[in-house]
N, C-alpha and C positions, 0 to 999 in steps of 0.2 A: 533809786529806791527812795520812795517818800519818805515813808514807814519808818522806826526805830524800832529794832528788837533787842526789848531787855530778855536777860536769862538770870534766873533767880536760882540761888542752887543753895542749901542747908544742910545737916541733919536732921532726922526723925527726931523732935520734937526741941527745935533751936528759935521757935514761933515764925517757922515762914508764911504759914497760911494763913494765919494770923495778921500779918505784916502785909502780905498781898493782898487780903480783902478790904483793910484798912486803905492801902493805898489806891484801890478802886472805886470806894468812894471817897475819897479825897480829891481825885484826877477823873474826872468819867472820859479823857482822852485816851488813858491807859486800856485797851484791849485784853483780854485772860485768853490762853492758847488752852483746847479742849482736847487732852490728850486725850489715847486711848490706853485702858488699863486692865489686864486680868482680875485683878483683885475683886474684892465683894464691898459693896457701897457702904458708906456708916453710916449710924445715924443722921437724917438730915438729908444725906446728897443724892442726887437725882440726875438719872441717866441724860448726857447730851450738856447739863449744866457743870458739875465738877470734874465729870470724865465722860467718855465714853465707855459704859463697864461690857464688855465683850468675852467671851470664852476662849480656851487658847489656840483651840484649831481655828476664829475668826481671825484674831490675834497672825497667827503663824500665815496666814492666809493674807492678808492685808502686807505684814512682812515680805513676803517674798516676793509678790506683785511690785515692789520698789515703792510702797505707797510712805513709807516714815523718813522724814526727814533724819531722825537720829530713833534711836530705842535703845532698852536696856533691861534686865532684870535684875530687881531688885526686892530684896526679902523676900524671895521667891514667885514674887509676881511680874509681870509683862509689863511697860510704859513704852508708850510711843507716842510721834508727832508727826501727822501727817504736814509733807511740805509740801503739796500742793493748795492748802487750803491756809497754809502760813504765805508764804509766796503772795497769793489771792489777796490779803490782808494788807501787807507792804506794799502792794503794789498800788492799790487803793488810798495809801496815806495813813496807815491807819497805825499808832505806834501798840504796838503786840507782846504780851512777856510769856515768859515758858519758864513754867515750875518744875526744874527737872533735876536729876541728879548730876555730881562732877562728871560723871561718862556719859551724859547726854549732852552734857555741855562741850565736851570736845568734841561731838561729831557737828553739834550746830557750830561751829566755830571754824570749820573744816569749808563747809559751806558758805554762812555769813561770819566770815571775821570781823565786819565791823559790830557785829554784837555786843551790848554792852551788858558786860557781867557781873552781878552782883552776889557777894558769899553773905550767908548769915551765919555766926557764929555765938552757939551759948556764952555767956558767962565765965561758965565753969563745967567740967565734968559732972563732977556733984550737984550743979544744979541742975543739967541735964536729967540727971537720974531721978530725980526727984519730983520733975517734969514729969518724964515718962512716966513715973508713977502713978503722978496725980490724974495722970487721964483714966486709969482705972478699967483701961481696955484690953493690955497686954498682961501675958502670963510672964514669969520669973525668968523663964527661959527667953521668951524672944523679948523683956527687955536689957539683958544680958548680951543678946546676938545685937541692938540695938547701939547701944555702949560703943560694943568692940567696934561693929565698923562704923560709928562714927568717929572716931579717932582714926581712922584710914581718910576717910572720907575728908576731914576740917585739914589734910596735910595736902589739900590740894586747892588750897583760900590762894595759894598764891597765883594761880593762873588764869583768875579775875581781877580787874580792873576797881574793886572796890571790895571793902568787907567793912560789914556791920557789924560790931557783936552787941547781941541783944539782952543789956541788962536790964534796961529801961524800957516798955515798950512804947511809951511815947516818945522818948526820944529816938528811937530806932526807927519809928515811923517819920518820924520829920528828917530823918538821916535820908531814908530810901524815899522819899519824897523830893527832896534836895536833889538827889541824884539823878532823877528823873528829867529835871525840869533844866538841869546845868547842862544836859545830856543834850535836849532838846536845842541849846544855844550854840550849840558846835556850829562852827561858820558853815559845814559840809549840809548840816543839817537844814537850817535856818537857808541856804542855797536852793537846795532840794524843794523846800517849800513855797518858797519865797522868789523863784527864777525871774517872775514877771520884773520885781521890786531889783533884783540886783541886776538883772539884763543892762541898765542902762551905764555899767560900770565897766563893763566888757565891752563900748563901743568905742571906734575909736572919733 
């Protein structure tokens, strides 16, 4: 496999998307994996670009045809990742990440273990909440449901391979920038790409 697959995993509102679109134009090497999702689009995002937004008999339908490489529900919606079209990606060269929850991240992991995993972690509870506030999109109740399971959720930073906690978000961006590119220098990697160039080390 060419490819490098990051997997970027947070809480609801820890600034991963924030952090991932930063790092995309930072790196135009970095690839965005275009899940699919039940949910309903926000302001701004647009079918094919931030998700696939689908209904949940398409959803359940694509499911059970074996088309996701991993899925999950979460706050009541659908997420998935086709792995034929991540596969397609890797196989091409193409270094790929996937914005997904800690239970997406074990089933990709299941699969590609050599995945490089990266947690982002608030600050603080308290400033989570206050996060979540400030987006001014959630009611009282689901940012309360929000709260609770991210504290489930940040008790599973240890089964990645890096954590960022983002108090700074420049520096959290030159962190997951960092990581990327130390990633890319793994000798397995820099092999992969580079076979022509190290062939001549493996003769006798």
């Amino acid at each position: 496999m060419a490819g490098t697959l990051f997997v970027v995993t947070a809480p609801s509102g820890a600034g991963k998307t924030t952090l991932v679109k930063g790092l995309l134009e930072r790196d135009p090497k970095v690839h965005l994996s275009v899940s699919y999702t039940t949910r309903a689009p926000r302001i701004g995002e647009e079918d094919g670009r931030e998700y696939h937004f689908v209904d949940v008999d398409r959803f359940q339908e694509l499911r059970d045809r074996g088309e996701f490489l991993e899925w999950a529900e979460v706050h009541g919606n659908y997420y998935g990742t086709s792995k034929t079209w991540l596969q397609a990606q890797l196989d091409a060269g193409r270094d790929t990440l996937l914005e997904i929850d800690w239970q997406g991240a074990q089933q990709v992991r299941r699969v590609f273990p050599e995945a490089v995993g990266v947690f982002i972690l608030p600050p603080s509870i308290e400033e989570l909440d206050q996060r979540l506030r400030g987006r001014g999109t959630d009611s009282e109740a689901v940012i309360a449901h929000r709260l609770l399971a991210a504290r489930d959720e940040m008790r599973h930073v240890g089964e990645f391979a890096y954590a960022i906690i983002n108090d700074n978000l420049h520096v959290a961006l030159d962190d997951l920038v960092a990581i990327i590119r130390a990633s890319r220098l793994r000798y397995v990697n820099q092999h992969a790409r580079y076979s022509h160039y190290f062939a001549f080390l493996e003769q006798d």
